[in-house]
N, C-alpha and C positions, 0 to 999 in steps of 0.2 A: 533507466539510469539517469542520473543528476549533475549536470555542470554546468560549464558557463562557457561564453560565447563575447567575443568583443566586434561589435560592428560601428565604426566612426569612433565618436568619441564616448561610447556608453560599453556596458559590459550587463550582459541580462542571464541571468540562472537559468536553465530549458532543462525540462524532460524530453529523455527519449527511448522510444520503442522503438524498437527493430530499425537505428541507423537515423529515424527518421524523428523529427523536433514534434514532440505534444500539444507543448505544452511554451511560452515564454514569455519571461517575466522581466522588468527592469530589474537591476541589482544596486548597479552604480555607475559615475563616470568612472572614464579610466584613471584619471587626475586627480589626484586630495591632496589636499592641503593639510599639513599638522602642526600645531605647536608643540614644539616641547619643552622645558624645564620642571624645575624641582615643583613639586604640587604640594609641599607641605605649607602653612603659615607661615606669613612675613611680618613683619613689623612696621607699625606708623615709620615713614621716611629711611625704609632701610630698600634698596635695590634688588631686581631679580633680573640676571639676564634669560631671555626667553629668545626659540628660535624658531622659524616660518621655514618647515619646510614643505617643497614638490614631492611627492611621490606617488607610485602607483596606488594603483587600486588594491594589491599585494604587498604596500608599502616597503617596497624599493624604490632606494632613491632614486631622482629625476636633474640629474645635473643641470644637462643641457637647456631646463626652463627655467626662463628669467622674468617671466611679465610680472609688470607691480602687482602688490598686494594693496590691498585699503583692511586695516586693524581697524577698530571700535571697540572701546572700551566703555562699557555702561554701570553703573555703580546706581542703583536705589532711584532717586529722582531726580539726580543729579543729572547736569548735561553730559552727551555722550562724547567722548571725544574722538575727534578721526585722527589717522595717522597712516601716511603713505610709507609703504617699504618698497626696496629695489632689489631683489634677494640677485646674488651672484655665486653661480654655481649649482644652483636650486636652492639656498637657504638667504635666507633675513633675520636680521638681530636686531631685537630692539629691550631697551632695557624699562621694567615694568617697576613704577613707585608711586606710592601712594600717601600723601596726608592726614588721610579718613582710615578710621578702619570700618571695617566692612566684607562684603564678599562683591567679586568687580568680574564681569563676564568680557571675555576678549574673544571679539570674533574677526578670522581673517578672509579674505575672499580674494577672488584673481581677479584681474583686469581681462577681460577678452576672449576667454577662453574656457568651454565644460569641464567642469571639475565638480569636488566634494571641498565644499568649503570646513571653515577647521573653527572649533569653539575649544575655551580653554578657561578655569574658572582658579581664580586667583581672590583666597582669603587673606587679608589686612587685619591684626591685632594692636592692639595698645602695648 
């Protein structure tokens, strides 16, 4: 039989026979990170708001975590840029605009703590 198992801050997939663990594997932390907003194309200097949030490994949300995030946004060869969030509640809002068009990868990560960090790909048109 096949499931999972959460010990600390990780959660690992195990088989098992007769009661007893076969088999175990890492899966995931318990904690990830998500962004979400609209994923379709934007336009040169037009706004998206985009949101960081906590949640499970099950992805339910994580109110009660607040540690900063650090965003990065990297576009082509271009410098990458940082950007600290403070989310409240378990979420952070930061709003995503661009000059260039292009395709721009945003990555968000926690301060201090095991998790799944959170990648999110935002295309720029003319």
């Amino acid at each position: 039989m096949e499931g999972f198992i959460q010990e600390a801050d990780i959660v690992y997939r195990v088989i098992r026979e007769d009661e007893k663990i076969q088999r175990k594997t890492f899966h995931c932390a318990v904690i990830s990170l998500r962004i979400a907003g609209e994923d379709s194309p934007l336009t040169v200097n037009t706004g998206r708001s985009l949101l960081v949030k906590y949640e499970d490994w099950q992805g339910k949300p994580l109110p009660n975590i607040n540690a900063s995030v650090t965003l990065t946004v990297a576009h082509g060869g271009d410098q990458t840029v940082t950007l600290p969030i403070t989310p409240v509640n378990g979420i952070g809002e930061f709003d995503f605009i661009s000059e260039k068009p292009g395709i721009y990868f945003i990555k968000a990560v926690a301060e201090g703590l095991a998790h799944n960090p959170a990648e999110f790909r935002v295309e720029v048109t003319e």
